[in-house]
PDB file of N, CA, C and O in Angstrom:
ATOM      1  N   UNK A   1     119.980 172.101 192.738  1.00  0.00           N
ATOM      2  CA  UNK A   1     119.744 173.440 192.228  1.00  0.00           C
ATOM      3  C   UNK A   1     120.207 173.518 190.789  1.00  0.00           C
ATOM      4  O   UNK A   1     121.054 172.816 190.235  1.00  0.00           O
ATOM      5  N   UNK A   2     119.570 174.393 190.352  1.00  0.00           N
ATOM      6  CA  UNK A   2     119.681 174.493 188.963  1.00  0.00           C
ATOM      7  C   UNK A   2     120.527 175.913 188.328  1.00  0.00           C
ATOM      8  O   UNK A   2     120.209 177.086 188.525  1.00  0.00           O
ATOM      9  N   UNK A   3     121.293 175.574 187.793  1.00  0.00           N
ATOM     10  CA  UNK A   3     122.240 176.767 187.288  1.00  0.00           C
ATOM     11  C   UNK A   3     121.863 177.576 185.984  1.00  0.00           C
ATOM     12  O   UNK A   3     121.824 177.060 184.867  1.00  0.00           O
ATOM     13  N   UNK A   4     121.528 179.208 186.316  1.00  0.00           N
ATOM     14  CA  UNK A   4     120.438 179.502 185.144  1.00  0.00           C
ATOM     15  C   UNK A   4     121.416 180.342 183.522  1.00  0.00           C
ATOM     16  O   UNK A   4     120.972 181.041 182.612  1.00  0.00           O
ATOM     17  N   UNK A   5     123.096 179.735 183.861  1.00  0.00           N
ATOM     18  CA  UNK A   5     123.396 179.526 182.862  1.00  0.00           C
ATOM     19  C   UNK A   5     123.325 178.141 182.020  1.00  0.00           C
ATOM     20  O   UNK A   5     123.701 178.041 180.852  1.00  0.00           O
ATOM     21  N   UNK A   6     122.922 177.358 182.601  1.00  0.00           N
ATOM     22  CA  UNK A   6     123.144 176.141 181.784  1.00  0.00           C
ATOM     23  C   UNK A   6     121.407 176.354 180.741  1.00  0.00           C
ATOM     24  O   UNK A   6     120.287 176.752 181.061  1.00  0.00           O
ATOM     25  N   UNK A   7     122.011 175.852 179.469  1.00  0.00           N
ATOM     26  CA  UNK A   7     120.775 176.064 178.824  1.00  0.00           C
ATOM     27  C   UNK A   7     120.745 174.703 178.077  1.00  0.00           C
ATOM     28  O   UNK A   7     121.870 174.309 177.769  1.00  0.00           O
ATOM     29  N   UNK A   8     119.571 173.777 177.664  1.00  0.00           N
ATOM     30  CA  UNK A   8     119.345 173.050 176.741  1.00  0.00           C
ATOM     31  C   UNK A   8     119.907 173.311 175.273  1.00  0.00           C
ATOM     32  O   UNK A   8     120.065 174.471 174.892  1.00  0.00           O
ATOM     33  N   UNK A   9     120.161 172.394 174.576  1.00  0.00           N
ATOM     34  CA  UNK A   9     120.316 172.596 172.785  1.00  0.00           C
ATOM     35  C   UNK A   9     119.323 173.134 172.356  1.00  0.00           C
ATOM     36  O   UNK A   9     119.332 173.879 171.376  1.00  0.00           O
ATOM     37  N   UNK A  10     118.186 172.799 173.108  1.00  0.00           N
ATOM     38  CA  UNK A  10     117.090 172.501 172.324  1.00  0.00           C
ATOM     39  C   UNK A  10     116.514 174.631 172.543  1.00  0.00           C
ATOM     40  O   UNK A  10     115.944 175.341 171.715  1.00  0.00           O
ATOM     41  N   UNK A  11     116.953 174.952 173.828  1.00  0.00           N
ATOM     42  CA  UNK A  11     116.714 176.422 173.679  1.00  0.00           C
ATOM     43  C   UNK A  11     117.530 177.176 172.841  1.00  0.00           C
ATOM     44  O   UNK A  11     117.053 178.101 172.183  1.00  0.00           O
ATOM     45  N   UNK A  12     118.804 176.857 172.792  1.00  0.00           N
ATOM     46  CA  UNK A  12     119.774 177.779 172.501  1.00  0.00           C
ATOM     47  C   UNK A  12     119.167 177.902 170.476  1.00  0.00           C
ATOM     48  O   UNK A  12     119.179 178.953 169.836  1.00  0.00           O
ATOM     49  N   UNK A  13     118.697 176.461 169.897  1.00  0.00           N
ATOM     50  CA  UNK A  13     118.668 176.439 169.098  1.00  0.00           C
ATOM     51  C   UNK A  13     117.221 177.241 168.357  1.00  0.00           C
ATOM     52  O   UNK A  13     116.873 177.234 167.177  1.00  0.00           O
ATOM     53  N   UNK A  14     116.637 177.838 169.437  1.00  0.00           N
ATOM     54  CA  UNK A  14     114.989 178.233 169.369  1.00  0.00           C
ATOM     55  C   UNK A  14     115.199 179.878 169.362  1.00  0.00           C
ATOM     56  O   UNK A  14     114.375 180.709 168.981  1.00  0.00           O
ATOM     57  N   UNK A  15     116.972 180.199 170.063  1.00  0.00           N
ATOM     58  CA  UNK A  15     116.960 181.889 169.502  1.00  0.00           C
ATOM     59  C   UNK A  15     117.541 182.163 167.840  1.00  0.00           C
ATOM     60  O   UNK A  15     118.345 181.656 167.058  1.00  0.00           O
ATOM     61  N   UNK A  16     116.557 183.316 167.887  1.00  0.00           N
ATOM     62  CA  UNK A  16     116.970 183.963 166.576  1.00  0.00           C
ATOM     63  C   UNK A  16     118.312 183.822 166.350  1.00  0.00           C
ATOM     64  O   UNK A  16     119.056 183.577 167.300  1.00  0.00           O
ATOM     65  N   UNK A  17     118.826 183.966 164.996  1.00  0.00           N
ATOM     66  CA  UNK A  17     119.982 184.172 164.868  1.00  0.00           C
ATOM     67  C   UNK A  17     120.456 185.849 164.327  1.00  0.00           C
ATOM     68  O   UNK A  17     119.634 186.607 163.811  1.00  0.00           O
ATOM     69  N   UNK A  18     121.578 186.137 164.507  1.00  0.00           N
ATOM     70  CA  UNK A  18     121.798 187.492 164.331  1.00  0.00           C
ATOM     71  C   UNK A  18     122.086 187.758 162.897  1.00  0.00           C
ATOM     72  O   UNK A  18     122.127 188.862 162.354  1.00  0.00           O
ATOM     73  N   UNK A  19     122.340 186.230 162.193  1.00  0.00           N
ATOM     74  CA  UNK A  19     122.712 186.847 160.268  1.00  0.00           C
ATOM     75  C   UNK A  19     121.914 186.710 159.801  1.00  0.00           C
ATOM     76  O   UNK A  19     122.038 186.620 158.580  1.00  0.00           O
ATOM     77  N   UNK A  20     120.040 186.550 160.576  1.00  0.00           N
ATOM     78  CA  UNK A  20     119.156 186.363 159.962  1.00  0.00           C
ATOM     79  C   UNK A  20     117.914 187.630 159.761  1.00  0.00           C
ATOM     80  O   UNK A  20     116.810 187.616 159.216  1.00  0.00           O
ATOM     81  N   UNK A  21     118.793 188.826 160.574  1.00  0.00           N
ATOM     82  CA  UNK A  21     118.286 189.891 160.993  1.00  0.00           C
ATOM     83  C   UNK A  21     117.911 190.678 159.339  1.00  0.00           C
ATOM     84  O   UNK A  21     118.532 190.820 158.286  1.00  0.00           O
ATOM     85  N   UNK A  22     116.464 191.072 159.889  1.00  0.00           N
ATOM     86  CA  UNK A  22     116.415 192.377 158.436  1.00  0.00           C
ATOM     87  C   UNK A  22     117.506 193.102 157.944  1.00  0.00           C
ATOM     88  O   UNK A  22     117.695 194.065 158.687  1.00  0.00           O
ATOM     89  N   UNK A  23     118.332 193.067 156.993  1.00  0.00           N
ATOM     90  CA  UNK A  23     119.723 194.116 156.648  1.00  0.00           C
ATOM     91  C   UNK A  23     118.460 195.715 157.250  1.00  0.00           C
ATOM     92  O   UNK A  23     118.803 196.373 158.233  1.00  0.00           O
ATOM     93  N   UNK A  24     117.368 196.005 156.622  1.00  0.00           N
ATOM     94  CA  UNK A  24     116.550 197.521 157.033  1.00  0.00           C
ATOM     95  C   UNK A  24     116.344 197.498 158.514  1.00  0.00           C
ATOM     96  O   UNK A  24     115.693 198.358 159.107  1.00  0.00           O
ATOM     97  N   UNK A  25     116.916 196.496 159.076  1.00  0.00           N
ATOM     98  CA  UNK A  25     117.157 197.103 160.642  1.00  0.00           C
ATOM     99  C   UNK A  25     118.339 196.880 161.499  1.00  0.00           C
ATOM    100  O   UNK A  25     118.396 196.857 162.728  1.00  0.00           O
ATOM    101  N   UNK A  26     119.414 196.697 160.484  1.00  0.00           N
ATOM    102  CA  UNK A  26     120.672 196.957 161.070  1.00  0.00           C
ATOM    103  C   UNK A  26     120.962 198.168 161.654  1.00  0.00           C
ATOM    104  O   UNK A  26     120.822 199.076 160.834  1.00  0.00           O
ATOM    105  N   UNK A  27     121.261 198.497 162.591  1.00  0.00           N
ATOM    106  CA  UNK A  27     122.186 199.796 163.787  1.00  0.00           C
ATOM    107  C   UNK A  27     122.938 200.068 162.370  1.00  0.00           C
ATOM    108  O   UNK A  27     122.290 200.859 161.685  1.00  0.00           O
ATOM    109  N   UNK A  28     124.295 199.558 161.673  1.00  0.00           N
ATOM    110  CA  UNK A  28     124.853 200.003 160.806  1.00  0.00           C
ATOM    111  C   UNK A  28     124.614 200.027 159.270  1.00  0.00           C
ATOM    112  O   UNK A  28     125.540 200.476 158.594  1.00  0.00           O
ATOM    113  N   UNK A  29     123.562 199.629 158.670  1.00  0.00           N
ATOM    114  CA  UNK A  29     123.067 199.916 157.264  1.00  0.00           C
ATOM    115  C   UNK A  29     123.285 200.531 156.731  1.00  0.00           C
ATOM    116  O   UNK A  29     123.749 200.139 155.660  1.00  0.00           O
ATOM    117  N   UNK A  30     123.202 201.605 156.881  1.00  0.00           N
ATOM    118  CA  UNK A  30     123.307 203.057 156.155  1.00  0.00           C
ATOM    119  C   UNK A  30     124.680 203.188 156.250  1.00  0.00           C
ATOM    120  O   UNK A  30     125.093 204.190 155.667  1.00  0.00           O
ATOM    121  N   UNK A  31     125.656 202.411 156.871  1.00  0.00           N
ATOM    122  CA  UNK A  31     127.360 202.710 156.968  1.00  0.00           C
ATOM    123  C   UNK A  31     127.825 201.859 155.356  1.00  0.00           C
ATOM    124  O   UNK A  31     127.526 200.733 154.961  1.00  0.00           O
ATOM    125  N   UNK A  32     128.685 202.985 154.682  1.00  0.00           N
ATOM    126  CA  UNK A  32     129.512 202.557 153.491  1.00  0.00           C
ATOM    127  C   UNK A  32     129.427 200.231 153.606  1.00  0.00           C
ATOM    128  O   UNK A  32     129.685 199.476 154.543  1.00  0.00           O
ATOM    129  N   UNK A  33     129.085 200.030 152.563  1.00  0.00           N
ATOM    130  CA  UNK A  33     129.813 198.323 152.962  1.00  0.00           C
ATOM    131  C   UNK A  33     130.992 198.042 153.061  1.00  0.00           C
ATOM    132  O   UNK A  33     131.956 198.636 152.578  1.00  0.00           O
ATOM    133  N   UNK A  34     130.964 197.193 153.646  1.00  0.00           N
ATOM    134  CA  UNK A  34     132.102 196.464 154.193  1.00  0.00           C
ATOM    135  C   UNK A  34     133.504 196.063 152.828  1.00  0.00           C
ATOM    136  O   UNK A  34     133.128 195.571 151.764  1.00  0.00           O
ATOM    137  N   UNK A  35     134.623 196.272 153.000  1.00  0.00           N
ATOM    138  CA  UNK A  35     135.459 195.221 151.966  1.00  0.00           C
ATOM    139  C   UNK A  35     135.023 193.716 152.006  1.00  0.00           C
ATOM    140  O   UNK A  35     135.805 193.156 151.237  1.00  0.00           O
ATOM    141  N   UNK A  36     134.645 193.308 152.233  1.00  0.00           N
ATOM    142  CA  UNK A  36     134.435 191.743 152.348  1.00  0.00           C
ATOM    143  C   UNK A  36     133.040 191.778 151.481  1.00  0.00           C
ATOM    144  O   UNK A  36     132.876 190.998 150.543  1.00  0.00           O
ATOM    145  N   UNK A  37     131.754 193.030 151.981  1.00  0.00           N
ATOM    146  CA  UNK A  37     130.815 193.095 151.286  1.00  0.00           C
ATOM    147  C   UNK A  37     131.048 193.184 149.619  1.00  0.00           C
ATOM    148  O   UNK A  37     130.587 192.401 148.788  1.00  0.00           O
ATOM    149  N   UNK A  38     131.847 194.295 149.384  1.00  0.00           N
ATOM    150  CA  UNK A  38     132.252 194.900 147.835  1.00  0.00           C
ATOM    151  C   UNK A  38     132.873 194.069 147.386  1.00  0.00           C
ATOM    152  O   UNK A  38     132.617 193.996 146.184  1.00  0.00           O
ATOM    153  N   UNK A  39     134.188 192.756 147.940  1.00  0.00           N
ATOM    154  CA  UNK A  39     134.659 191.649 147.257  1.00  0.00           C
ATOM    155  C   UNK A  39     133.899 190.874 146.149  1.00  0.00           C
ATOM    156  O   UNK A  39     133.955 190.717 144.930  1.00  0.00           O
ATOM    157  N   UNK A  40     132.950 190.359 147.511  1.00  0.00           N
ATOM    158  CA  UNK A  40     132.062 189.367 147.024  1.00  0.00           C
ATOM    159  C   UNK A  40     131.136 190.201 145.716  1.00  0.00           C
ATOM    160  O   UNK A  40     131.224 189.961 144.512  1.00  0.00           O
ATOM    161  N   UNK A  41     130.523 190.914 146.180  1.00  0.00           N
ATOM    162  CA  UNK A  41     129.565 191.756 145.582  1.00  0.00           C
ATOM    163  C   UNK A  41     130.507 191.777 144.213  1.00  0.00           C
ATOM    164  O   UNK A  41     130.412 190.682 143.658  1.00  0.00           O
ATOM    165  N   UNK A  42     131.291 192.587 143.576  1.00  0.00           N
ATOM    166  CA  UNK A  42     132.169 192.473 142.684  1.00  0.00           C
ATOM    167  C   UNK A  42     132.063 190.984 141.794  1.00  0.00           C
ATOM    168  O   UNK A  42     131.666 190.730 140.657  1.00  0.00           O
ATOM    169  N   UNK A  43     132.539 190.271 142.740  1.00  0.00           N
ATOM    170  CA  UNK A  43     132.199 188.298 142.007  1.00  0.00           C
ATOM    171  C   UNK A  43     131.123 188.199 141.626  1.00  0.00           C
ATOM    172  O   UNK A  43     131.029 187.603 140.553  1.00  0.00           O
ATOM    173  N   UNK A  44     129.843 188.687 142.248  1.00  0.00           N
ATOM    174  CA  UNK A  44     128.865 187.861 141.893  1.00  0.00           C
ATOM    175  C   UNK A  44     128.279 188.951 140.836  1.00  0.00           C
ATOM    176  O   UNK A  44     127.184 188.674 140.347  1.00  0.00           O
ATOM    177  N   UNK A  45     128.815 189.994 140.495  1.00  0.00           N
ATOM    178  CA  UNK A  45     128.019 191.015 139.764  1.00  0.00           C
ATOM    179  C   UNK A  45     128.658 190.458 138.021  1.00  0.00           C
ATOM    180  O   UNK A  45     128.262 190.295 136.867  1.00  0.00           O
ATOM    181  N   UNK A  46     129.934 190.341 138.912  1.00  0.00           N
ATOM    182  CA  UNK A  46     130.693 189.451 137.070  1.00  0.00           C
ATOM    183  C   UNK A  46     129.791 188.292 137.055  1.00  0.00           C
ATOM    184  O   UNK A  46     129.135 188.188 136.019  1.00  0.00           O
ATOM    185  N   UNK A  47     129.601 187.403 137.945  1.00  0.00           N
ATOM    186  CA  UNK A  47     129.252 186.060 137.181  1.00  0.00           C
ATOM    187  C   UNK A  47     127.875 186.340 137.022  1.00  0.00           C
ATOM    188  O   UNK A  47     127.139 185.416 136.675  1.00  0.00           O
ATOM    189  N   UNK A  48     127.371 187.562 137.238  1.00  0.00           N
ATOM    190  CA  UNK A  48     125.445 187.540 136.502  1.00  0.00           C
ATOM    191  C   UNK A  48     125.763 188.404 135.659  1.00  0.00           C
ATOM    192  O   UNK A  48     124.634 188.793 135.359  1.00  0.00           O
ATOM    193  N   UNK A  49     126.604 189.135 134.908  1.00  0.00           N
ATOM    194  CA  UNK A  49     127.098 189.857 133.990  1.00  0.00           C
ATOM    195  C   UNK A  49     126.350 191.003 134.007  1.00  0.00           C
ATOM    196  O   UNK A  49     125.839 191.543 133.026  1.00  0.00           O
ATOM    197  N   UNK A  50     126.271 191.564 135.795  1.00  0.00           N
ATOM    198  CA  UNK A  50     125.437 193.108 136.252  1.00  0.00           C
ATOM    199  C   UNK A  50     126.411 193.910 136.408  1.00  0.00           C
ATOM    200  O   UNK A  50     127.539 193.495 136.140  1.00  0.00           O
ATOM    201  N   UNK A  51     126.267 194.974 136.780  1.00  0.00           N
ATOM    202  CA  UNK A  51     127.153 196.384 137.062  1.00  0.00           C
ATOM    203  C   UNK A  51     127.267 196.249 138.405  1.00  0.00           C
ATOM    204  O   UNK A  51     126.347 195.735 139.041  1.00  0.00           O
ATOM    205  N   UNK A  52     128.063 196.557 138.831  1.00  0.00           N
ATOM    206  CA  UNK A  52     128.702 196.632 140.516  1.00  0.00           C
ATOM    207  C   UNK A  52     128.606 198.592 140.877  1.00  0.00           C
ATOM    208  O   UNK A  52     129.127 199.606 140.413  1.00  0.00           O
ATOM    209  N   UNK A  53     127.573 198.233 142.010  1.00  0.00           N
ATOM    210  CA  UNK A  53     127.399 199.815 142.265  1.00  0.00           C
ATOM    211  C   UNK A  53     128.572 200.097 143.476  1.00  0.00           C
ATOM    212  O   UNK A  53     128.537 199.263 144.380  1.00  0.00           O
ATOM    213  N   UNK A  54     129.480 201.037 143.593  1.00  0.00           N
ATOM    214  CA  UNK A  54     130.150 201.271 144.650  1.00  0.00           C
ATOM    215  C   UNK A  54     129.917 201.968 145.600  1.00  0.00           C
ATOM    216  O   UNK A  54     130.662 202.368 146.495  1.00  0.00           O
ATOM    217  N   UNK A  55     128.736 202.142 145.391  1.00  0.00           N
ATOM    218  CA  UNK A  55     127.968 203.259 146.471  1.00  0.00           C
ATOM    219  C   UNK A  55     126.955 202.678 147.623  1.00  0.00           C
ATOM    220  O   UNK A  55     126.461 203.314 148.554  1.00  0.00           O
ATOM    221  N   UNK A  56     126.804 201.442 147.334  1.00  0.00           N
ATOM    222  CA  UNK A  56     125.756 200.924 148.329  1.00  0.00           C
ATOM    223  C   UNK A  56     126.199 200.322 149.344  1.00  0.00           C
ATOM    224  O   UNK A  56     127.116 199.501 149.370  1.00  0.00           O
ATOM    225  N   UNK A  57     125.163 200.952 150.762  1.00  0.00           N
ATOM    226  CA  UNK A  57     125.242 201.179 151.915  1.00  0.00           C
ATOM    227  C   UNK A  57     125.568 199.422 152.257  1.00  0.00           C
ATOM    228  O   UNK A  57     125.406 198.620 151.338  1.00  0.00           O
ATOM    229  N   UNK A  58     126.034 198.932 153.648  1.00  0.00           N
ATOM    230  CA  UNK A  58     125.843 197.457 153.952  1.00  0.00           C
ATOM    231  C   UNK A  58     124.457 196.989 153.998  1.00  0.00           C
ATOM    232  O   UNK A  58     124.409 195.810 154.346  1.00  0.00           O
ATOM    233  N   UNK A  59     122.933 197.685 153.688  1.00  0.00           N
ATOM    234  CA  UNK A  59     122.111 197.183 154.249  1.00  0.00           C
ATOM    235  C   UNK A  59     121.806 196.649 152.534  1.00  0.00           C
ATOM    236  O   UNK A  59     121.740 195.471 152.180  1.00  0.00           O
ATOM    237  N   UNK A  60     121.663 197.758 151.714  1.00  0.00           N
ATOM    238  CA  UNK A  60     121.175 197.788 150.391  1.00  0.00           C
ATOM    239  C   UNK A  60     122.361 196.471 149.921  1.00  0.00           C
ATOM    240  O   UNK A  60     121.846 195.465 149.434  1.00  0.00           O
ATOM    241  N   UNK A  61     123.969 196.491 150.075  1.00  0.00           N
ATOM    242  CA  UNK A  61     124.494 195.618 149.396  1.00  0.00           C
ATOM    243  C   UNK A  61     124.546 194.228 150.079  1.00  0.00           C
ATOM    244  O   UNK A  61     124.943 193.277 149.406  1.00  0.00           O
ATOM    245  N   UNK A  62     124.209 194.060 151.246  1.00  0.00           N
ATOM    246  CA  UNK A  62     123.263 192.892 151.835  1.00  0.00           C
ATOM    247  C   UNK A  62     122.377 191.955 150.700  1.00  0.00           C
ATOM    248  O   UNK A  62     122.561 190.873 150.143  1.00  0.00           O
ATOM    249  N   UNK A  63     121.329 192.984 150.687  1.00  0.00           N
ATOM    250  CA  UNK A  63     120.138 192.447 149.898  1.00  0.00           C
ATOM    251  C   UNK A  63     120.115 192.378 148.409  1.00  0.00           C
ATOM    252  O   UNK A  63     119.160 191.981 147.741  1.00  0.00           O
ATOM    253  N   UNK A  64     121.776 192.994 147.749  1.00  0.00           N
ATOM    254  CA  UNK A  64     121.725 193.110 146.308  1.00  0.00           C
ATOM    255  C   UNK A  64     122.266 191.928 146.163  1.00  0.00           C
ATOM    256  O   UNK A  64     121.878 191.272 145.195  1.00  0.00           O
ATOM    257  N   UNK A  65     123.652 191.127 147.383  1.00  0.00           N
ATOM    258  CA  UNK A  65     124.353 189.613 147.553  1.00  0.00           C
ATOM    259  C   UNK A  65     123.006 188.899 147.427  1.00  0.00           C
ATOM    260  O   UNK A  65     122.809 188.103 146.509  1.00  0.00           O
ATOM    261  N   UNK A  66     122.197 189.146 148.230  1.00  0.00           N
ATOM    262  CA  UNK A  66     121.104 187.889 148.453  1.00  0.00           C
ATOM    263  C   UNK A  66     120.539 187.348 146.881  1.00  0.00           C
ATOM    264  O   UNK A  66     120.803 186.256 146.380  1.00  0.00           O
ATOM    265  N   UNK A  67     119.656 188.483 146.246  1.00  0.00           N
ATOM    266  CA  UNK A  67     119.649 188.576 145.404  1.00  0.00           C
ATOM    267  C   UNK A  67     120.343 187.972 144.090  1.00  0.00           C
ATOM    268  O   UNK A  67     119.878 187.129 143.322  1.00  0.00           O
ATOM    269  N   UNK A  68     121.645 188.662 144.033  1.00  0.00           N
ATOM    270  CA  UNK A  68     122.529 188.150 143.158  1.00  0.00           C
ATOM    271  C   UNK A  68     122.759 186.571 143.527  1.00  0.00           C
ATOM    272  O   UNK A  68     122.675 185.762 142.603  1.00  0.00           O
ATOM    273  N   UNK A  69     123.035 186.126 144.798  1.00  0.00           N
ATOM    274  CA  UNK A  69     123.144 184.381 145.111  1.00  0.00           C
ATOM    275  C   UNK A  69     121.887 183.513 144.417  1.00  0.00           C
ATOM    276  O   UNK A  69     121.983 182.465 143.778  1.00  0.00           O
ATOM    277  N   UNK A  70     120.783 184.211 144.714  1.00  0.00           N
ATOM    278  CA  UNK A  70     119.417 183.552 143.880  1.00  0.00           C
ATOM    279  C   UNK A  70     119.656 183.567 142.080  1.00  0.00           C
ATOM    280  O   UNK A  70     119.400 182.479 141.563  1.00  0.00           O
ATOM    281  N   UNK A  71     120.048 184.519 141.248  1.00  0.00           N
ATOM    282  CA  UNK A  71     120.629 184.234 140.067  1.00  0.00           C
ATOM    283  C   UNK A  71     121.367 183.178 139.583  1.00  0.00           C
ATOM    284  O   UNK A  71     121.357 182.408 138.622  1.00  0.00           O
ATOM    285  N   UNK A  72     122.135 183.445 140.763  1.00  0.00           N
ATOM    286  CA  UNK A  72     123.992 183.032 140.432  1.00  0.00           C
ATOM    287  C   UNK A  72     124.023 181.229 140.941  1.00  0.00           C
ATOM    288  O   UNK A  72     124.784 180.299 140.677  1.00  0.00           O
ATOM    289  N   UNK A  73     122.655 181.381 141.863  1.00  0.00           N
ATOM    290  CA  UNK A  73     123.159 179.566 142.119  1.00  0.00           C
ATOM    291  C   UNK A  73     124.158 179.921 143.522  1.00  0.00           C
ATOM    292  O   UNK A  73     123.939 179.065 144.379  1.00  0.00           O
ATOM    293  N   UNK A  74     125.110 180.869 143.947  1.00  0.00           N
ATOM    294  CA  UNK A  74     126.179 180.847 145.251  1.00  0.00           C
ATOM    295  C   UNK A  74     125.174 180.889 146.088  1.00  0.00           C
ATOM    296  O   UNK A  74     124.056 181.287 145.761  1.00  0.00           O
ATOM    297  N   UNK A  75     125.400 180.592 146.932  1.00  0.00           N
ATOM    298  CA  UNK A  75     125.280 180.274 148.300  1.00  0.00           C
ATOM    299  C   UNK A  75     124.080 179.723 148.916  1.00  0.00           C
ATOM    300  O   UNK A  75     123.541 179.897 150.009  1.00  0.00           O
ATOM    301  N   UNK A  76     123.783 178.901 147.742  1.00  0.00           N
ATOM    302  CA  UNK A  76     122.612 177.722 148.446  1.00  0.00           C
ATOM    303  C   UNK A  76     123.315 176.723 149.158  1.00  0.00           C
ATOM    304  O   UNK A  76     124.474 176.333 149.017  1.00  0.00           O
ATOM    305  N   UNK A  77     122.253 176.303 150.103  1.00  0.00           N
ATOM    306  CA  UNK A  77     122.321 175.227 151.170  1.00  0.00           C
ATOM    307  C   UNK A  77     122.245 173.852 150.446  1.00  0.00           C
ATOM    308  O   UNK A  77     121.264 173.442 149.826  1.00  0.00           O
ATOM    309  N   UNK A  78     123.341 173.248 150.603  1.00  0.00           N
ATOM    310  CA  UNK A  78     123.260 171.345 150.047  1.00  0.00           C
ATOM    311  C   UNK A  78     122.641 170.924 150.784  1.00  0.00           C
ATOM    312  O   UNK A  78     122.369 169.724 150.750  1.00  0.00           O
TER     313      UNK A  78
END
């Protein structure tokens, strides 16, 4: 018999992942960002020599990190 928790690599690796989710359909988006969000956000706004907005939601400062990483060179994959 087969136990219908046991799962293959090969499935587990075929679900979505959850940090890959639209930020415009996060449950919490529209909630103030995170400190960890505004840290970073802060760093990367100095090293593209942009303005750091303190007002944007986690979904908007999601997609302003993404963004700013494509400038900035952070957080590409080796």
């Amino acid at each position: 018999m087969s136990n219908q928790n046991d799962k293959s690599p090969e499935s587990e690796q075929a679900l979505p992942s959850n940090t890959e989710k639209n930020p415009d359909d996060w449950a919490t988006g529209e909630e103030s960002m995170t400190g960890a969000q505004a840290s970073y956000l802060k760093t990367l706004c100095s090293e593209a020599d942009e303005e750091f907005d303190p007002s944007l939601n986690k979904a908007d400062a999601s997609k302003r990190i993404d963004a700013l990483q494509q400038k900035t060179g952070r957080g590409k994959s080796h």
